[in-house]
ZAPADREN-332816 format. One line per 8 residues: their letters; for each residue x, y, z of N, C-alpha, C, O. Coordinates in nm, 4 decimals. Each point is the difference from the previous one (the first is absolute). Layout:
REM ZAPADREN-332816
a) X,Y,Z,X,Y,Z,X,Y,Z,X,Y,Z ~ ...
//
This chain:
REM ZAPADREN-332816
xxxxxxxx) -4.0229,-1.8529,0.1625,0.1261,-0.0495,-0.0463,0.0998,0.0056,0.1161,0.0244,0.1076,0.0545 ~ 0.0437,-0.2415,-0.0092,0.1109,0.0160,0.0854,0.0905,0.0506,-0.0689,-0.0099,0.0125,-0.1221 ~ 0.1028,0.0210,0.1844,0.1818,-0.0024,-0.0339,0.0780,-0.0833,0.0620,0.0243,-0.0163,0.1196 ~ 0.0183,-0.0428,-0.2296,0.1091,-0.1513,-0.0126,0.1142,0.0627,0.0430,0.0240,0.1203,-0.0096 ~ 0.0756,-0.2424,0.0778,0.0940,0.0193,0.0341,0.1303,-0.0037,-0.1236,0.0223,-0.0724,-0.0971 ~ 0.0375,0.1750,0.1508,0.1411,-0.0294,-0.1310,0.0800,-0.1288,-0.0477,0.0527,-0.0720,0.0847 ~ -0.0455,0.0490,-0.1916,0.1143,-0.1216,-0.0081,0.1083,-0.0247,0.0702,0.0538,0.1053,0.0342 ~ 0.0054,-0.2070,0.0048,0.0940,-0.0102,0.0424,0.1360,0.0271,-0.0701,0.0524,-0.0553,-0.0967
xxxxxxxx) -0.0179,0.1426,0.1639,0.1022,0.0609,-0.0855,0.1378,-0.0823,0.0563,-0.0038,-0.0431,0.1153 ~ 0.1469,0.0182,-0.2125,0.0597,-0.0571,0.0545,0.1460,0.1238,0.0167,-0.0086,0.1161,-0.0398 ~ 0.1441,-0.1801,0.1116,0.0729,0.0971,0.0489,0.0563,0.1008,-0.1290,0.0154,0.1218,-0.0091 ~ 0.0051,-0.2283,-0.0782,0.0257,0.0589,-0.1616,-0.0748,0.1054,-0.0217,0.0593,0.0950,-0.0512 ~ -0.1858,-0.0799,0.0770,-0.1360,0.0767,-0.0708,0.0187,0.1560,0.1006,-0.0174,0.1144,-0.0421 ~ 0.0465,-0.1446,0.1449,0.0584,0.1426,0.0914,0.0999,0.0694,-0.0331,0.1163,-0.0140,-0.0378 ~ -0.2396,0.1444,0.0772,0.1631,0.1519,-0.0516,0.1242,-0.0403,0.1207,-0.0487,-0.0707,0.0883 ~ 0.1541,0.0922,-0.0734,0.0585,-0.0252,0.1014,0.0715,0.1678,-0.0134,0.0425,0.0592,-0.0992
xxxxxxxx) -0.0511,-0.0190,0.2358,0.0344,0.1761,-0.0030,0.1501,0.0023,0.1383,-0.0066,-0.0521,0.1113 ~ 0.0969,0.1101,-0.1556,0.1004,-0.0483,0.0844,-0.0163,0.0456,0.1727,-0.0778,0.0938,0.0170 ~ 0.1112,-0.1229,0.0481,0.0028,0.0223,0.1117,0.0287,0.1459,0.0471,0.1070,0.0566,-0.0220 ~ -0.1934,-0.0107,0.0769,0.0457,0.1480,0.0498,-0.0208,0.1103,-0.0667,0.0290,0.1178,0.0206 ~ -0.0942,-0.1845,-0.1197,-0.0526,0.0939,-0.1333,-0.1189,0.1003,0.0454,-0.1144,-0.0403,0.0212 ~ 0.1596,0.1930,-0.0071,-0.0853,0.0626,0.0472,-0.0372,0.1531,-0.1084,0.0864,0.0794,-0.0370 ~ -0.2616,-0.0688,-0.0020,-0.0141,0.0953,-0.0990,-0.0399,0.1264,0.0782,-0.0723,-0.0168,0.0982 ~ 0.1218,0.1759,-0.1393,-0.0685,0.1048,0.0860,-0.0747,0.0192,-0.1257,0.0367,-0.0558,-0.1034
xxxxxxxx) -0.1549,0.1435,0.1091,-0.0865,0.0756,-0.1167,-0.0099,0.1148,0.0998,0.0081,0.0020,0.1228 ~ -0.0273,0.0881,-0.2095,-0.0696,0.1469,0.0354,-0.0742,0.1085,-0.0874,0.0235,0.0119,-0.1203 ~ -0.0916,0.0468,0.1712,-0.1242,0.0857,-0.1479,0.0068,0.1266,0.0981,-0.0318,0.0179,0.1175 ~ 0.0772,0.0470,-0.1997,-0.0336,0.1573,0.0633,-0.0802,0.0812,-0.1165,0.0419,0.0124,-0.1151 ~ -0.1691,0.0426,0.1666,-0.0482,0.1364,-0.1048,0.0875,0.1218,0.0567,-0.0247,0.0482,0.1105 ~ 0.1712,0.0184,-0.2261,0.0536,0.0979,0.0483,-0.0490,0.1060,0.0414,0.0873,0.0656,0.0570 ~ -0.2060,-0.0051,-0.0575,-0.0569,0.1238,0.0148,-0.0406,-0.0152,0.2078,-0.0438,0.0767,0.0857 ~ 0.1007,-0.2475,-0.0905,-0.0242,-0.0155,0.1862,0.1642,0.0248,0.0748,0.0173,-0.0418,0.1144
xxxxxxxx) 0.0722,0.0968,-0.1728,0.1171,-0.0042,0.0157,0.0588,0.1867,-0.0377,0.1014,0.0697,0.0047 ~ -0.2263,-0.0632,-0.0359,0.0693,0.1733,-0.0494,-0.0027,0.0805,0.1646,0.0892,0.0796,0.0293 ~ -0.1499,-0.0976,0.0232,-0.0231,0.0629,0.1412,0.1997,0.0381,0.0765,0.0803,0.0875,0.0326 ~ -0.1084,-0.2578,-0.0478,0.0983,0.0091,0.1055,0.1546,-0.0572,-0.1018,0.0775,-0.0807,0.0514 ~ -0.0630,0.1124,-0.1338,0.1102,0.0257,-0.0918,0.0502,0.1619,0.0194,0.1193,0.0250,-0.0172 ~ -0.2297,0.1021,0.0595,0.0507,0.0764,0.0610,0.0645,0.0357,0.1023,0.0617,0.1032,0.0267 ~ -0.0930,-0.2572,0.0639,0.0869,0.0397,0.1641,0.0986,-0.0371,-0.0076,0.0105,-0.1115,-0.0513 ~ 0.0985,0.1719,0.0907,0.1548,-0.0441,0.0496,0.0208,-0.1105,0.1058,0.1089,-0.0448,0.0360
xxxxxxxx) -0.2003,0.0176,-0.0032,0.0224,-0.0871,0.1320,0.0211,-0.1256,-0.1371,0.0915,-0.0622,-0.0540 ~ -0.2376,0.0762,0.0446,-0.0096,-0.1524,-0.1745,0.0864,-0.0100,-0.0292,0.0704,-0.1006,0.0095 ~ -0.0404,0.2205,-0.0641,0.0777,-0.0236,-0.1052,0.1655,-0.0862,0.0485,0.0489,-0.0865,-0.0727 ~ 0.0089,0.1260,0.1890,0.1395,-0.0063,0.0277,-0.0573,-0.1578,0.0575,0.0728,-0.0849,-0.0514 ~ -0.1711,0.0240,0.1343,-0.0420,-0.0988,0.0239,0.0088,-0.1510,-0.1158,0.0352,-0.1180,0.0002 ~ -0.0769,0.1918,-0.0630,-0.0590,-0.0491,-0.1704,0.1252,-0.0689,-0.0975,0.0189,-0.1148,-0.0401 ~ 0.0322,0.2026,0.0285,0.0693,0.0060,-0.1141,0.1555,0.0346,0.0365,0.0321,0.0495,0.1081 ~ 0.0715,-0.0859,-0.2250,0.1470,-0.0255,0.0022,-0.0195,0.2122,-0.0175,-0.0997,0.0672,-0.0267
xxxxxxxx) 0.2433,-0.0258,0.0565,0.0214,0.1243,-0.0440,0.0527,0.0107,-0.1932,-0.0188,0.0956,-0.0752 ~ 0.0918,-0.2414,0.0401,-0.0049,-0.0312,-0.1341,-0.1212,0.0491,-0.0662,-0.0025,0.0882,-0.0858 ~ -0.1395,-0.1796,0.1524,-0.1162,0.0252,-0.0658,-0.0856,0.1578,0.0355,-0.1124,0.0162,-0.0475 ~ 0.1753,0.0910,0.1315,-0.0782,0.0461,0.0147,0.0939,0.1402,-0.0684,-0.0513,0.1117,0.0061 ~ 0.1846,-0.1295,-0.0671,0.0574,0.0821,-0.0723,-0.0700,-0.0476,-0.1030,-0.0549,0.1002,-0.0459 ~ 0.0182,-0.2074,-0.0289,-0.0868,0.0064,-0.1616,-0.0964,0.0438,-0.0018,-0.0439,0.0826,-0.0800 ~ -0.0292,-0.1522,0.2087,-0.1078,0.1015,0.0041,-0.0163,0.1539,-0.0389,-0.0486,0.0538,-0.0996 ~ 0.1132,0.0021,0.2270,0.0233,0.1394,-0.0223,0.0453,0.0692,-0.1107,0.0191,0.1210,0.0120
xxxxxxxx) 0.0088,-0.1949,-0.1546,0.0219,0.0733,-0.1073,-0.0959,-0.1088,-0.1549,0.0137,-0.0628,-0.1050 ~ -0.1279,0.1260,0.2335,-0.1433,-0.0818,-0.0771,-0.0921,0.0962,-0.0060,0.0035,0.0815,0.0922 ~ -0.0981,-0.0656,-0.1877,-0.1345,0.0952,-0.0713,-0.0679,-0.0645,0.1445,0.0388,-0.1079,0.0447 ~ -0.1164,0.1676,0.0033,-0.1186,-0.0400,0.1103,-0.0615,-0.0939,-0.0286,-0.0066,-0.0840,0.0898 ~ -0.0679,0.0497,-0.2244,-0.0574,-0.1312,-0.0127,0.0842,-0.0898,0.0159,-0.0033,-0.0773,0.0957 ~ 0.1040,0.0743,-0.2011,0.1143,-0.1202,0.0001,0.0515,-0.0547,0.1134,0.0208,-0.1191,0.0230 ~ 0.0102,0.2718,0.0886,0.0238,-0.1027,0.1280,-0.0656,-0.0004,0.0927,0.0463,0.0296,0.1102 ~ -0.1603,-0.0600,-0.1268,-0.1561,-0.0397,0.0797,0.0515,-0.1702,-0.0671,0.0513,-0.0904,0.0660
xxxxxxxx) -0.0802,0.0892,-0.1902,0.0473,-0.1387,-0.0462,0.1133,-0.0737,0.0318,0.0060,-0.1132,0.0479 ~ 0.0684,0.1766,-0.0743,0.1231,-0.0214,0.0569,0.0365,-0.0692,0.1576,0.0774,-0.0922,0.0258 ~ -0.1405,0.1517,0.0420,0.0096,-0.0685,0.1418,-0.1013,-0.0373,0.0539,0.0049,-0.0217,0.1211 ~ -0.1144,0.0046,-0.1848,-0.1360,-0.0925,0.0047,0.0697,-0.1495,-0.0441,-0.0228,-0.0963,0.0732 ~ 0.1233,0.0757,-0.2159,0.0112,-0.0886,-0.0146,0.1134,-0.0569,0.1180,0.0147,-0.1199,0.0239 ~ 0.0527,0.2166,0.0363,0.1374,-0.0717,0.0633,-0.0545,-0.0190,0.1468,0.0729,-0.0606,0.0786 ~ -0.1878,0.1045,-0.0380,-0.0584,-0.0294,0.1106,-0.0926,-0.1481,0.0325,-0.0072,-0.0585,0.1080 ~ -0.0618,0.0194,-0.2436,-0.0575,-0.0995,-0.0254,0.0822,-0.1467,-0.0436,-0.0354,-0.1177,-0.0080
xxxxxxxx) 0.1338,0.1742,-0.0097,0.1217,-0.1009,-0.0094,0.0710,-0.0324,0.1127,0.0461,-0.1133,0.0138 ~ -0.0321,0.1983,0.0676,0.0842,0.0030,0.1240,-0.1294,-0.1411,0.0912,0.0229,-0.1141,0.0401 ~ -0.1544,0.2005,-0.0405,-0.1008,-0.0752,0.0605,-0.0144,-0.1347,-0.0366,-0.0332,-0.0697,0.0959 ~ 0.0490,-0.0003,-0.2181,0.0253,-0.1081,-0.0764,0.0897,-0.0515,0.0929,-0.0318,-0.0680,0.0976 ~ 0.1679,0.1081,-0.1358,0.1074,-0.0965,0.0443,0.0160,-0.0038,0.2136,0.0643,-0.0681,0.0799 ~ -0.1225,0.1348,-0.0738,-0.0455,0.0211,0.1518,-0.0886,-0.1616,0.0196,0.0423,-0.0868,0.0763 ~ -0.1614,0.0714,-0.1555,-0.0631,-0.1208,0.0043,0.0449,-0.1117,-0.0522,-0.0254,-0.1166,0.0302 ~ 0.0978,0.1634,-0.1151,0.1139,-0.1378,-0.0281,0.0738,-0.0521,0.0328,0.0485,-0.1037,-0.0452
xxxxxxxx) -0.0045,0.2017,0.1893,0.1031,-0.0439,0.0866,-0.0393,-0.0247,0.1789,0.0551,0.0118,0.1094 ~ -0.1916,-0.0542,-0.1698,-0.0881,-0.0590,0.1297,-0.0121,0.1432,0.1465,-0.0142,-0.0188,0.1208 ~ 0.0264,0.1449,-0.1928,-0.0098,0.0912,0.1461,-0.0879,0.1065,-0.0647,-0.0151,0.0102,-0.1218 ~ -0.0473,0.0762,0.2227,-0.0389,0.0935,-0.0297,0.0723,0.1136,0.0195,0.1196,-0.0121,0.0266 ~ -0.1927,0.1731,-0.0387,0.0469,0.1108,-0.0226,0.0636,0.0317,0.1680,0.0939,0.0794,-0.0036 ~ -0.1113,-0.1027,0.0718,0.1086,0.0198,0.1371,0.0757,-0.1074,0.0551,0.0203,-0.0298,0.1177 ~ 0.0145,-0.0186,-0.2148,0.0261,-0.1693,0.0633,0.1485,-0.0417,-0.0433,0.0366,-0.0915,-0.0738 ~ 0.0430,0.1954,0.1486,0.1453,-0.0314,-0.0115,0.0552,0.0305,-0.1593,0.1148,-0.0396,-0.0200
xxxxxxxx) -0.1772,0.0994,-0.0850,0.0850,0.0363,-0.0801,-0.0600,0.1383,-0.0667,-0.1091,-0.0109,-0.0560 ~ 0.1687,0.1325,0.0578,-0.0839,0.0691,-0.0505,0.0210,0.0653,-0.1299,0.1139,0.0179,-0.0433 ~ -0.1874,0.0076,-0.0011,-0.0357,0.0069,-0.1832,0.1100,0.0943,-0.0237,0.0457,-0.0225,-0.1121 ~ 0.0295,0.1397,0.1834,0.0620,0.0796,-0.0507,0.1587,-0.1171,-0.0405,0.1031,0.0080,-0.0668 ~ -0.1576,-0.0874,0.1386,0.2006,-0.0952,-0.0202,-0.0734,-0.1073,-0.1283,0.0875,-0.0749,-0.0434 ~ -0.1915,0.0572,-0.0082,0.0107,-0.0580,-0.1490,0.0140,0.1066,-0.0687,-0.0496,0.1123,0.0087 ~ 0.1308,-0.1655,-0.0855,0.0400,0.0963,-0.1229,-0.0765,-0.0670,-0.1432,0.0130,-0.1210,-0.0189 ~ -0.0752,0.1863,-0.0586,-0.0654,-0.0222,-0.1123,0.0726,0.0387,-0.1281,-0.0367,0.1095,-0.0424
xxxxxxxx) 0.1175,-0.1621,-0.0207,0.0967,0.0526,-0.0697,-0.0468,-0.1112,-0.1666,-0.0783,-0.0949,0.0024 ~ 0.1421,0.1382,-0.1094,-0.0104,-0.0741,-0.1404,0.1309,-0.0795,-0.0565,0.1164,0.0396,-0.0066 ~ -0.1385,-0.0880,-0.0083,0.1250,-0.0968,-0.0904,0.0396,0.0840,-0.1080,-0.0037,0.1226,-0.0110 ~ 0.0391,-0.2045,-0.0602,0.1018,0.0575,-0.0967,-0.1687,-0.0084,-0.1294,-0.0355,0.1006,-0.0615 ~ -0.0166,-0.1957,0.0526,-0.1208,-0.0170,-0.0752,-0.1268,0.0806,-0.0033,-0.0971,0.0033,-0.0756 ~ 0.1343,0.0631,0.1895,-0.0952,0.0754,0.0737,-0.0971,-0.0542,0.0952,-0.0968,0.0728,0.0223 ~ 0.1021,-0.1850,0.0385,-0.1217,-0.0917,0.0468,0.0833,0.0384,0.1531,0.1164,0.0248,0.0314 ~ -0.2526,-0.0362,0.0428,0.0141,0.0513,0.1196,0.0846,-0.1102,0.0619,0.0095,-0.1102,-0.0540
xxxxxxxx) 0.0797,0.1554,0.2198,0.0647,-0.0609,0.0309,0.0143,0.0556,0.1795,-0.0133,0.1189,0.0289 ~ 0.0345,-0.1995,0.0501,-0.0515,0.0126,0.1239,0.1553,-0.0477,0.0974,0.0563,-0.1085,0.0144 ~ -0.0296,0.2330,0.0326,0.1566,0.0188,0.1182,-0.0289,0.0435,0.0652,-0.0689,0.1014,-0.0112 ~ 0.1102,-0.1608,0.1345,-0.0009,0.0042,0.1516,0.0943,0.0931,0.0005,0.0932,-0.0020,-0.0803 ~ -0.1143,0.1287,0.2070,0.1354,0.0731,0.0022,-0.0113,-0.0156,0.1883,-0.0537,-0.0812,0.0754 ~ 0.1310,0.1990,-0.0576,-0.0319,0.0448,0.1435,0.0506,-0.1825,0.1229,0.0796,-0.0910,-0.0230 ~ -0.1711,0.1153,0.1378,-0.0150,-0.1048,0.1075,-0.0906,-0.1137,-0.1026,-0.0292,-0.1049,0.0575 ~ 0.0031,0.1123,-0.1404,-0.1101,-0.1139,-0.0483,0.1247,-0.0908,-0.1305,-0.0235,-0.1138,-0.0407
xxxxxxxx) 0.1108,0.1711,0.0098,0.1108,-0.0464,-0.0672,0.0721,-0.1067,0.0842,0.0640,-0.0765,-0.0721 ~ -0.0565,0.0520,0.1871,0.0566,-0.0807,0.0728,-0.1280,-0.1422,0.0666,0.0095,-0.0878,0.0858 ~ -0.0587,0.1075,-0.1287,-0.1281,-0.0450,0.0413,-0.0172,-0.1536,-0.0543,-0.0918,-0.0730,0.0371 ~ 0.1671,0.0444,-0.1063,0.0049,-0.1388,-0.1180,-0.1153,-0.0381,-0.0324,-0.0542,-0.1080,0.0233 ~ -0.0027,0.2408,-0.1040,-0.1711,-0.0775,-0.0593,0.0754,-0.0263,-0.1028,0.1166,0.0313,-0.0241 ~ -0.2548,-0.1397,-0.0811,0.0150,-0.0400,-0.1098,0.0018,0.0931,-0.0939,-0.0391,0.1087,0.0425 ~ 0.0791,-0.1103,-0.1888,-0.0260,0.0926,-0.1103,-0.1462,-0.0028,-0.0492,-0.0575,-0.1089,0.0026 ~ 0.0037,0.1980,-0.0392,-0.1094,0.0056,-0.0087,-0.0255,0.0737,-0.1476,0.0511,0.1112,-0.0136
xxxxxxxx) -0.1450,-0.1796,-0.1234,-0.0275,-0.0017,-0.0891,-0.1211,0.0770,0.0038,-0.0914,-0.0457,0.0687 ~ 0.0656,0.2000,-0.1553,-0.0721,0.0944,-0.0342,-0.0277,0.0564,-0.0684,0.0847,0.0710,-0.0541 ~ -0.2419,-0.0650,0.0057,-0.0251,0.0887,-0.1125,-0.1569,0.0719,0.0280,-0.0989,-0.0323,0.0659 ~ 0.1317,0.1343,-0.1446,-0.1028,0.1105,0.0341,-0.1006,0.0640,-0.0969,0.0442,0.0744,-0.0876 ~ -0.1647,-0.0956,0.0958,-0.1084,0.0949,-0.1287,0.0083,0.0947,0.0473,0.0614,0.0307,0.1022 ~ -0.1487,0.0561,-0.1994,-0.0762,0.1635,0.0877,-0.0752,-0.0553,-0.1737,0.0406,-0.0648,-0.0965 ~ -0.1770,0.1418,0.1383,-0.0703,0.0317,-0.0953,-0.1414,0.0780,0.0121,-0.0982,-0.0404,0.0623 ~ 0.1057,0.1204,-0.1108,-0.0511,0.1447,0.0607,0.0206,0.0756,0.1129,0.0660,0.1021,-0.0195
xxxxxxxx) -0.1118,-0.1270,0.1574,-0.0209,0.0614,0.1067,0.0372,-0.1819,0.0911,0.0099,0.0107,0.1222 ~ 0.0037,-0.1245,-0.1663,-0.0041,-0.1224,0.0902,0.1496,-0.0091,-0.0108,0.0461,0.0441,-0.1053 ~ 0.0482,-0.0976,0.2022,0.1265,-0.0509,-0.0067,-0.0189,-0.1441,0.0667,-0.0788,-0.0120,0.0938 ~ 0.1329,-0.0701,-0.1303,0.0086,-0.1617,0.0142,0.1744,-0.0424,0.0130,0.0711,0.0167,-0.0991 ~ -0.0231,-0.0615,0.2045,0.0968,-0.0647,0.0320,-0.0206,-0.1652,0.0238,-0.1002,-0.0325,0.0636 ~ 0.1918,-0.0751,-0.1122,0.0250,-0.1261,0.0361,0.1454,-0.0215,0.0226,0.0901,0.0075,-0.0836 ~ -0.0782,-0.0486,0.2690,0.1338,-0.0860,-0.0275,0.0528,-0.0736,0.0567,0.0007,0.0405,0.1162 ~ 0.0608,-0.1533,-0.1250,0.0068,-0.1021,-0.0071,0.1307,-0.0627,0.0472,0.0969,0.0044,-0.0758
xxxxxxxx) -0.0859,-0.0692,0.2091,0.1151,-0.0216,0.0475,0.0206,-0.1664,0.0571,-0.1115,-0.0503,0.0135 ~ 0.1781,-0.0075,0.0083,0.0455,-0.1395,0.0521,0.0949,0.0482,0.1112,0.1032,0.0672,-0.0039 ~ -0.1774,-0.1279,0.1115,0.0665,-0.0076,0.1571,0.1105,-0.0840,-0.0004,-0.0094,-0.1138,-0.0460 ~ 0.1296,0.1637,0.0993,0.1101,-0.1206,0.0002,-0.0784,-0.1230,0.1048,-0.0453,0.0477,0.1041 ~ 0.0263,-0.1975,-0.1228,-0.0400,-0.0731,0.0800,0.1506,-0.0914,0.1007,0.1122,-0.0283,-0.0421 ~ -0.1625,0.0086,0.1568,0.0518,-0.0978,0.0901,0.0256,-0.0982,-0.0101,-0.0819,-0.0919,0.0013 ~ 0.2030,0.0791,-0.0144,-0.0049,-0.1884,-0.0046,-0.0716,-0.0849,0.1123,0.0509,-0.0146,0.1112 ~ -0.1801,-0.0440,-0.1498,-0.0933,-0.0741,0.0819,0.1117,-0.0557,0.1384,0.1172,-0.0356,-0.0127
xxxxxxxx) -0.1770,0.0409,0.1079,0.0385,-0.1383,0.1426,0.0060,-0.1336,-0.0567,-0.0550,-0.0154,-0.1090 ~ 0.1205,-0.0987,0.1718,-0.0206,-0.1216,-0.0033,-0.1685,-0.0211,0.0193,-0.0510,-0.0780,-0.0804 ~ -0.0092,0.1204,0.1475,-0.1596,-0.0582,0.0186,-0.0636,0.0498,-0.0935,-0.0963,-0.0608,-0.0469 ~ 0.1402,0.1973,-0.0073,-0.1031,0.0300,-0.1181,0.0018,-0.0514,-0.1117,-0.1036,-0.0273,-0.0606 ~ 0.2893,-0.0067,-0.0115,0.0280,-0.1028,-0.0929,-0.0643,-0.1234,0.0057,-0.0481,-0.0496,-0.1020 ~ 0.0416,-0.0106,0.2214,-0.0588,-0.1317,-0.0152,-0.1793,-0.0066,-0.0170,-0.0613,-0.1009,-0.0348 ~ -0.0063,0.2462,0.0718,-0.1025,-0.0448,-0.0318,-0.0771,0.0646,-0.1687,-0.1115,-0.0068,-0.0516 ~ 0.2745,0.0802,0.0049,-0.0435,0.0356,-0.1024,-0.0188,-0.1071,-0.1030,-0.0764,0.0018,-0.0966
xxxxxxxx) 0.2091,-0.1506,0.1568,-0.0361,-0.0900,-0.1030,-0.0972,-0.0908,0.0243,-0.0815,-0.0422,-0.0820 ~ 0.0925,0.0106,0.2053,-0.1716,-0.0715,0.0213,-0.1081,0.0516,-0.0603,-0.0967,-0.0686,-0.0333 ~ 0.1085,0.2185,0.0119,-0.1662,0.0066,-0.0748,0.0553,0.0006,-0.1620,-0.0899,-0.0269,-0.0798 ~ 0.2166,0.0519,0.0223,-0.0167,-0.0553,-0.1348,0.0017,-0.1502,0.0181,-0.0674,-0.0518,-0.0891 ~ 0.1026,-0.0079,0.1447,0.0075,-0.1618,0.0262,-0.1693,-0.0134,-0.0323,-0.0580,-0.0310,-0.1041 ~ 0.0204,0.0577,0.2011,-0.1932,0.0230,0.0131,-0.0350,0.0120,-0.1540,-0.0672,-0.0804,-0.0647 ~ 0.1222,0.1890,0.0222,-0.0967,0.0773,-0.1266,-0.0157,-0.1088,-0.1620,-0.0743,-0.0136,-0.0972 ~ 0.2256,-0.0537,0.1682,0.0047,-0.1157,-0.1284,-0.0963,-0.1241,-0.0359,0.0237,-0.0700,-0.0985
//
């Protein structure tokens, strides 16, 4: 049996996803985070002093959880904002904070507050021993050059 080629799909029939649209994910098993949730270096690295006063008036499990989840979130919006973990912004200047609804919510403080990233949309599982972060940000875009405008409409010109 071959495999046929797809229908021709037309521009209508396409997801269209906005420009600059960028997703982080992250999966941590917390019991890989208990180590070094004991070091001070981590920890002040890591995390806001906001988050590490709640912490500190947390049962030991709870804030194993507790900053398993705000670490896996931080790592999220780290990939959502196209950099990694040494790469000009560091996790202690996101702040992981709740709305009024309680749904997680993501502030820049510190040198990374001046920084003009985008806002960035977050939410977080834990379920058992796994923590799961997604989040989800839109890059402010450039207004195209004259050469890139013109060949953006030549290829919708094309596509018609």
């Amino acid at each position: 049996m071959t495999a046929s080629a797809p229908p021709h799909t037309s521009a209508a029939d396409r997801v269209l996803l906005p420009p600059g649209l960028r997703i982080g994910l992250d999966v941590l098993d917390r019991t890989e985070l208990s180590r070094l949730a004991e070091r001070d270096w981590f920890l002040r690295y890591t995390f806001t002093p906001e988050e590490l006063a709640l912490a500190a008036g947390m049962s030991p499990g709870r804030r194993l959880e507790f900053l398993s989840g705000r670490f896996t979130a931080k790592e999220a919006v780290l990939k959502a904002l196209g950099r990694g973990l040494f790469q000009g912004v560091a996790p202690c200047e996101i702040s992981i904070d709740r709305t009024g609804a309680g749904a997680p919510a993501v502030r820049f403080t510190g040198r990374t507050a001046g920084l003009s990233l985008p806002q960035v949309a977050l939410s977080i599982a834990h379920k058992k021993d796994v923590v799961a972060a997604v989040a989800v940000s839109i890059a402010p875009q450039k207004p195209p050059d004259a050469r890139e405008a013109r060949e953006a409409r030549d290829t919708e010109k094309n596509a018609t």
